[in-house]
N, C-alpha and C positions, 0 to 999 in steps of 0.2 A: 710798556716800553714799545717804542717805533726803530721798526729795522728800516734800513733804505730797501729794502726789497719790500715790507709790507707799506710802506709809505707808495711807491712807484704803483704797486696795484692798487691801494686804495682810489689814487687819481687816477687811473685807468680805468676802473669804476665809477667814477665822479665824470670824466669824461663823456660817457655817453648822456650824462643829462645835459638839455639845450643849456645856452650860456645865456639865452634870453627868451620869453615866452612871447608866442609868439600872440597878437593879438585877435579878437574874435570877431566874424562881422560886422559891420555897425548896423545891423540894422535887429542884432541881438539885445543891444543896451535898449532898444526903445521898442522890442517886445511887450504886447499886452496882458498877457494872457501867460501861464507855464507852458498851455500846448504851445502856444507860439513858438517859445522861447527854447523849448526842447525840439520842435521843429528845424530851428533853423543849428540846432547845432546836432542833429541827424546829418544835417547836409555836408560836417567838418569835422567830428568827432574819429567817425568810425576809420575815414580814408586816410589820416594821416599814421604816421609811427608809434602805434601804442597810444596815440591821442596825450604824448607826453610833453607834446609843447607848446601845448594849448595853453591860454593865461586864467588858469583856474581860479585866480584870485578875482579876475574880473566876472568869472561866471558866479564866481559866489555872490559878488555883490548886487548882481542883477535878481538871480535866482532866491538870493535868502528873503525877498521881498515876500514870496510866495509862503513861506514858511513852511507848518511841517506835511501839506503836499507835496511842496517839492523835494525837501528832504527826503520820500520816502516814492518820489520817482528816481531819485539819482542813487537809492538803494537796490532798485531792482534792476538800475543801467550797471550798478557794479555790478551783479549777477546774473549777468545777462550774458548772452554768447558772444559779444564782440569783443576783444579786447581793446579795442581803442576809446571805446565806451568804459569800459568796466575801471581802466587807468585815469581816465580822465573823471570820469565820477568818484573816484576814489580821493585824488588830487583833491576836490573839491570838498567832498562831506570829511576832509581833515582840516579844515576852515570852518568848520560848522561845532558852534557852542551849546544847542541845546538840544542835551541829549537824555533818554528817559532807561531804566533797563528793559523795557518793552522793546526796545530797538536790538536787543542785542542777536535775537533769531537771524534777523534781516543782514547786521553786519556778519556774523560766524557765515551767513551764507557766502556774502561777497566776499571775505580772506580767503573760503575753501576756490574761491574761482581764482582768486591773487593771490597765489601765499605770500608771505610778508609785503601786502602794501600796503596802502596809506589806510583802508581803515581800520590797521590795527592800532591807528592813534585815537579814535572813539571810541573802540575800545576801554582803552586803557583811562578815557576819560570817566567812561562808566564803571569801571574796577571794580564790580560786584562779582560773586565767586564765577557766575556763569560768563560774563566777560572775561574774567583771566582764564577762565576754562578754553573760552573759546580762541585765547591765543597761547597758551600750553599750547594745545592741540596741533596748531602751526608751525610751530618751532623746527620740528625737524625738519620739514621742506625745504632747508636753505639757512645762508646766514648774514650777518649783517646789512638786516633791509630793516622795515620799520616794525615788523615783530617784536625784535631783540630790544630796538630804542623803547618800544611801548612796555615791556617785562622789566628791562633794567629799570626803566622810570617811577617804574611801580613800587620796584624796594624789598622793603618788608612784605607789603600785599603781597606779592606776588611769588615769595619762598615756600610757603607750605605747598603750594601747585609745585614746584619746581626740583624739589628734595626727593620727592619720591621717586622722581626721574634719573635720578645720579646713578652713574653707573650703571645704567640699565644700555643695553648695545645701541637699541633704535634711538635712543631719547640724551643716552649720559650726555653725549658732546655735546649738545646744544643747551641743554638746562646747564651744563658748566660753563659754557660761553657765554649765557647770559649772569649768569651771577657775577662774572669776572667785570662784566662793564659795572655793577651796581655801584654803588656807592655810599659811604657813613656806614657800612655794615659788620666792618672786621669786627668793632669792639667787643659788637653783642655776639654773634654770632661764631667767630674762633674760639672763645672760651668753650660753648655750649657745644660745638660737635669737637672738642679737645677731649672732652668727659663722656662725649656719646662716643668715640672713635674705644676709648681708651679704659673703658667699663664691658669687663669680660662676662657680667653677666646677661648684655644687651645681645640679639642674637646676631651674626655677623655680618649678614645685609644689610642689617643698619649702620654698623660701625663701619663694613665697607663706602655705604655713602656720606656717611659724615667725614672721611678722609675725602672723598673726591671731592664734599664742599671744600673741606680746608684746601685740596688744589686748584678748583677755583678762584678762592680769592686770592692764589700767589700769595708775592714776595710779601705783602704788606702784612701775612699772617703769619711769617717766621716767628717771631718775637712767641708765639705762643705754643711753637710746633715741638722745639726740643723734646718735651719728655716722649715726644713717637718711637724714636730713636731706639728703644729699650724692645721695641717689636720686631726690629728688625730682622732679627733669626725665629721670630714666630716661626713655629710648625705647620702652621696653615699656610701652604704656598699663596693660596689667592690673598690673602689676607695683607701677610709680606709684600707682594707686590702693591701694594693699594698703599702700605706705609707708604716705601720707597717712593712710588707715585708723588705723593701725596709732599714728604721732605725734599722728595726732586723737585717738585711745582713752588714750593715757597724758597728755595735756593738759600736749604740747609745743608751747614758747612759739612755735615757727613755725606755727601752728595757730589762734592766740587771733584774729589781724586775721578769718581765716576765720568762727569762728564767731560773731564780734561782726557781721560782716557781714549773718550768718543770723539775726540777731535786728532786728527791727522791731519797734515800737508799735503795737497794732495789737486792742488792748481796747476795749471801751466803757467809758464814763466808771463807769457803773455797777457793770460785775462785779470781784466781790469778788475773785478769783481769780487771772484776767489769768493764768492758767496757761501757753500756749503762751510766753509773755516769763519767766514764772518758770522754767520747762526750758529756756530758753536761757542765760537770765543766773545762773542756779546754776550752771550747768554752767563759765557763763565766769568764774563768782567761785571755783571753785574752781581756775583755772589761780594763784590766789595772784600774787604780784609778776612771776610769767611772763607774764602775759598785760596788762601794762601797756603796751605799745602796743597795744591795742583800746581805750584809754579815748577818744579822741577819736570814737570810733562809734558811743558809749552818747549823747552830745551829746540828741540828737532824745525820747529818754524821759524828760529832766528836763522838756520841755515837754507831756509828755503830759498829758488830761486823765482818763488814770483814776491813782488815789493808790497803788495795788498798782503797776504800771509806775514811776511815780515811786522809791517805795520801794526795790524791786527795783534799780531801775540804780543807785542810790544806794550800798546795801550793796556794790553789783560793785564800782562805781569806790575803796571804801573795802581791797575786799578784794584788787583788786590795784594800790593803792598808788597810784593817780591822784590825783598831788596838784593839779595842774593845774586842776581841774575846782573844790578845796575854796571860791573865793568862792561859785560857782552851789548846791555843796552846803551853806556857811553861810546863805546866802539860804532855802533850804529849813526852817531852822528856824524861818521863818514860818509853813510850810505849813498848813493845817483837819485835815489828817489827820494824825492822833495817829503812825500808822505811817511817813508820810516823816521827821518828826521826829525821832522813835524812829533812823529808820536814818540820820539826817544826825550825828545825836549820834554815835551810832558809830562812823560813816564818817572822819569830824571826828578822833576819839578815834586811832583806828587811822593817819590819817594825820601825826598830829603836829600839826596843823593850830594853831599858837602863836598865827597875830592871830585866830582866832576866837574865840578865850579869851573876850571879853568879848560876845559874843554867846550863848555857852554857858553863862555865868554869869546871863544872863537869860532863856534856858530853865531853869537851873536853880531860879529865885528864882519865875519866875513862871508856869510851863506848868501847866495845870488837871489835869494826869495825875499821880499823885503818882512813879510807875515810869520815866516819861520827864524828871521833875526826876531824878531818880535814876542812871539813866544820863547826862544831860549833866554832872553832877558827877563820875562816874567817865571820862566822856571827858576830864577836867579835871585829874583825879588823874591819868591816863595823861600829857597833854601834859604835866605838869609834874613827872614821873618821871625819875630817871637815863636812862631810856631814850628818853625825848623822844617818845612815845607810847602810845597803849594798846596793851597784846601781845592778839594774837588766835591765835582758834586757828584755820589754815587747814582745817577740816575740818567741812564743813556737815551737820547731820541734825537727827533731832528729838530723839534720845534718848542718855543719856549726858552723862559727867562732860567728854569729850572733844571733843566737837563743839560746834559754834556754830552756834544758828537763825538762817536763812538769811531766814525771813519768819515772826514767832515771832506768835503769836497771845497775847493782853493774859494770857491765865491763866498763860501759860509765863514770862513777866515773874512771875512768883512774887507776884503783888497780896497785899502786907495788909491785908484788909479785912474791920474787927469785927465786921460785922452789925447791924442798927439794931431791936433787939428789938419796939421799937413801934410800930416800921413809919410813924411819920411824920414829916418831913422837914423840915427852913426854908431859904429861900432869903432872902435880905434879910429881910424881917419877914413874909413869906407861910409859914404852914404847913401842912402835903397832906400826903394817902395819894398813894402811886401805884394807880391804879384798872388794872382790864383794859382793855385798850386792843377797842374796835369792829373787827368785820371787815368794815363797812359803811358807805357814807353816803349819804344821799338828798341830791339837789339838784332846782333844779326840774324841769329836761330829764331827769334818768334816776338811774341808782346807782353809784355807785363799788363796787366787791366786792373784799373779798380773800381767798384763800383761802391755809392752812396745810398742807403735807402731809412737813412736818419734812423726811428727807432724798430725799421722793420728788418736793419740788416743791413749788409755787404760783407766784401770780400775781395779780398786780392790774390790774381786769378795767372796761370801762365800758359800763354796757350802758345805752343813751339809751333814753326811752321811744317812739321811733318809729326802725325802722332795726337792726343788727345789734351785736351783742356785740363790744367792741376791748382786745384786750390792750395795756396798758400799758405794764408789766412783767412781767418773767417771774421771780416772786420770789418766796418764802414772806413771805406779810403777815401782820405783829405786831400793829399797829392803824393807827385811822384817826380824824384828829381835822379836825375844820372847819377852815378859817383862810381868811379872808373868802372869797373867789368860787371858791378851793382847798378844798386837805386838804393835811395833813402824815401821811405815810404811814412806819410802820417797816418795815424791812425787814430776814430777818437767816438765820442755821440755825445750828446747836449741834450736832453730829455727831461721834463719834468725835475726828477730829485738828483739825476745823472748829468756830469760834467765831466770826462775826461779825455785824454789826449796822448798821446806816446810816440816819437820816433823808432823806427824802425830801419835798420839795413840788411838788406836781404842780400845773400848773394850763395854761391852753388858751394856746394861740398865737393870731396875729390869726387864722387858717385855724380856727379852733375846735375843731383836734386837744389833748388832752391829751400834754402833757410833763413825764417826770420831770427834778427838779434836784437833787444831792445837797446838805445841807447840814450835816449833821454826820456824820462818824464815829465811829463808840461804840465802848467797849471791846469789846464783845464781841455777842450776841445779846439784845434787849431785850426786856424784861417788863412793858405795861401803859405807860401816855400820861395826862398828862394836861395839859389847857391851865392856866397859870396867871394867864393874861391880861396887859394889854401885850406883847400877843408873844411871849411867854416858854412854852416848854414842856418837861415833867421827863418823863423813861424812867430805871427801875432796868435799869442793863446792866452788866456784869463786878462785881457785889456792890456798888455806887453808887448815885446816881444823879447822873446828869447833867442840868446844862440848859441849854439853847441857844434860836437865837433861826434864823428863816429866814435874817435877813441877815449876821449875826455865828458865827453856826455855833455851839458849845459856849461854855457863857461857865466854866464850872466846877462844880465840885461838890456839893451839897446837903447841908445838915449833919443828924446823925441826934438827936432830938430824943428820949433816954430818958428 
């Protein structure tokens, strides 16, 4: 399973590798000799970043002429004291096919100078005991680098190294982080540590590690986990906990009241994210129809007041089958935010949900989104299928034909939307540009400020003309527009797996502190404000533009006017 928070780091990590290598001297290709050739890239290796954007592809194909001298110069450039060297020869001898277990000295030296880099892919091509030994060995220094890909690849070879690590403090996490990538392995291997976990006359370090494989390989190893369950009040505290572990990690259904428990509401109205509730309630939407006795726990998140929380529990109670719950989640098809909507239709759809039929049909006929008219029609087509509801797919992430977004951002909704070539717009009989939206505003006592700094940040800021600087919010600001004794302020980021967007009007309490109030939810990250009077204000956000009002929140869409 991919969360948008482990998605968002992954490319954040992907990030720092170049987007293109860069190329090697020319006067490298038409080297004579290896010293030559290793001469001339002494003079480029060592000085640039880790020597990481070098086109190792091209040094391979120079250098492999040389054969296994040079092979086993660019072994001792991995372990050697430069690091721009040691990366860049690493780069390279993972292009390199011929390899003998004589070499494995040479590489175990070069990983202890890199842990997890590239040559633990020769490694792993040589897979003799002493090459998986000598990337065991690495493991703990880090994680998902090419260690893990060289161990997961290996499979089978590489679990007898791997078991005896489980559970062990220095080592457990990582031997279970790599077993969890492997693959083809449940079949053989859940039955065999089910009988080693679950045989009392085995002694209990063993059976404790044969439970931390079972929670290695997760959810795919439920189907075999049930009989654990009967351990549960073991007398051996450590033991109990390694079950529990163990039935928590494959997201068995004695497990779900627990982890519903560990989830509370507990965002502000404001953040878009609501992250710590989205890792719990993914987690518990993916227990599927197992974890339907936790729905009476989720209860407290339909009343929350941030719209991500709402959302969130919504999807859960939809994805494990809490039909109970469907008046409060038809009710929600009222909700301001486009996203509780979005996941009530759904929820709806997935539960069969038959009397809300006509509530759905007026989401369908009348909601300002044209994507979320679209799914409550498809929840429609589900409840009125042979099958008496919409099929979903138990399996949450962001990418693939396979999975189902869990909390899908407006672009991932596949918007059609044509583009309005001349950029001006009508609303009833008003016609407009959308302008750039202000990062500022004067009032008489002092300034509103907001500042942008994409995925590093901003904030909307008030600094009174006598007295100290107060953050408002802590938000990357879009614009900033008057609205009598206020401002209506946008708020939004655009980042990799992140798109979102929200109006705001701020304005003082009797205490003459400034307060934000959300009042619309946008498709996505917004471009540019502007007031159209009576109340009424337009942002271009997810290829649209919307307009809304402070106290009605979005009233719908603006037509493009070629």
């Amino acid at each position: 399973m991919i969360s948008r928070l482990a998605a968002c780091c992954a490319a954040l990590f992907l990030m720092v590798i170049p987007m293109f290598a860069r190329s090697l001297p020319q006067e490298f290709a038409a080297c004579s000799s290896l010293n030559a050739c290793i001469r001339v890239l002494d003079e480029v290796a060592p000085s640039h970043d880790g020597g990481s954007d070098l086109d190792a592809a091209e040094a391979y194909k120079v250098l492999h002429r040389f054969g296994d001298p040079a092979k086993h110069e660019l072994l001792k450039k991995a372990a050697g004291k430069d690091p721009g060297w040691r990366n860049f020869a690493g780069a390279v001898l993972a292009k390199w096919k011929e390899w003998n277990p004589s070499d494995v000295p040479e590489l175990r030296a070069a990983l202890r100078k890199d842990h997890g880099g590239w040559v633990a892919r020769p490694l792993a091509e040589i897979a003799t005991p002493g090459a998986i030994e000598a990337l065991v060995e690495d493991l703990p220094e880090g994680s998902a680098n090419q260690t893990d890909f060289a161990l997961s690849h290996l499979g089978p070879k590489a679990l007898p190294f791997l078991f005896p690590l489980l559970a062990e403090e220095r080592t457990g996490e990582s031997a279970a982080r790599v077993i969890g990538q492997m693959t083809g392995i449940v079949e053989t291997y859940a039955p065999r540590w089910i009988a080693m976990a679950s045989d009392a006359k085995e002694p209990k370090p063993l059976r404790i590690k044969a439970l931390a494989g079972l929670a290695a390989l997760g959810p795919a190893a439920k189907p075999y986990c049930a009989s654990l369950r009967q351990f549960l009040n073991d007398p051996d505290a450590g033991f109990q906990f390694a079950v529990h572990s163990a039935l928590l990690a494959v997201r068995d259904s004695s497990t779900a009241v627990y982890v519903a428990r560990s989830c509370k509401p507990k965002a502000s109205p404001l953040d878009s994210l609501a992250m710590a509730s989205f890792q719990c309630l993914e987690e518990l939407a993916s227990y599927g129809t197992d974890g339907y006795d936790a729905g009476a726990e989720l209860l407290p998140f339909l009343k929350s007041k941030n719209g991500a929380e709402r959302a969130y529990a919504i999807t859960t109670l939809g994805a494990i089958g809490y039909e109970a719950d469907s008046p409060e989640i038809e009710n929600a098809l009222n909700d301001r935010d486009w996203r509780v909507v979005y996941a009530s239709a759904r929820s709806l759809g997935w539960l069969g949900a038959q009397r809300s039929v006509p509530a759905l049909q007026k989401t369908a006929s009348e909601y300002w989104l044209p994507e979320i008219r679209g799914e409550a029609r498809r929840a429609i087509q589900g409840i009125h299928s042979p099958n008496g509801k919409l099929s979903r797919i138990l399996k949450f992430g962001m990418f693939g034909d396979d999975v189902e977004p869990f909390d899908p951002t407006y672009s991932e909704l596949n918007p059609k939307v044509p583009g309005c070539r001349s950029g001006e717009w009508k609303w009833n009989e008003t016609v407009f540009r959308v302008v750039t939206g202000k990062d500022s505003l004067r009032i008489a006592d002092g300034v509103l400020r907001g500042t942008n700094n994409g995925e590093f940040g901003g904030e909307l800021t008030w600094h009174p003309r006598h007295g100290k600087a107060q953050t408002i919010q802590g938000e990357n600001v879009l614009a900033i527009e008057p609205d009598g004794e206020g401002a209506i302020v946008l708020f939004g980021l655009a980042h990799i797996s992140l798109d979102y967007g929200y109006a705001v009007r701020v304005s003082r309490d009797e205490n003459g502190v400034w307060q934000p109030s959300e009042i619309a939810r946008l498709p996505g990250q917004a471009s540019g404000l502007v007031n159209l009077g009576d109340g009424l204000f337009a942002t271009e956000s997810g290829g649209s533009v919307a307009v809304f009002s402070p106290e009605k929140g979005i009233l719908g869409l603006a037509s493009c006017q070629n």
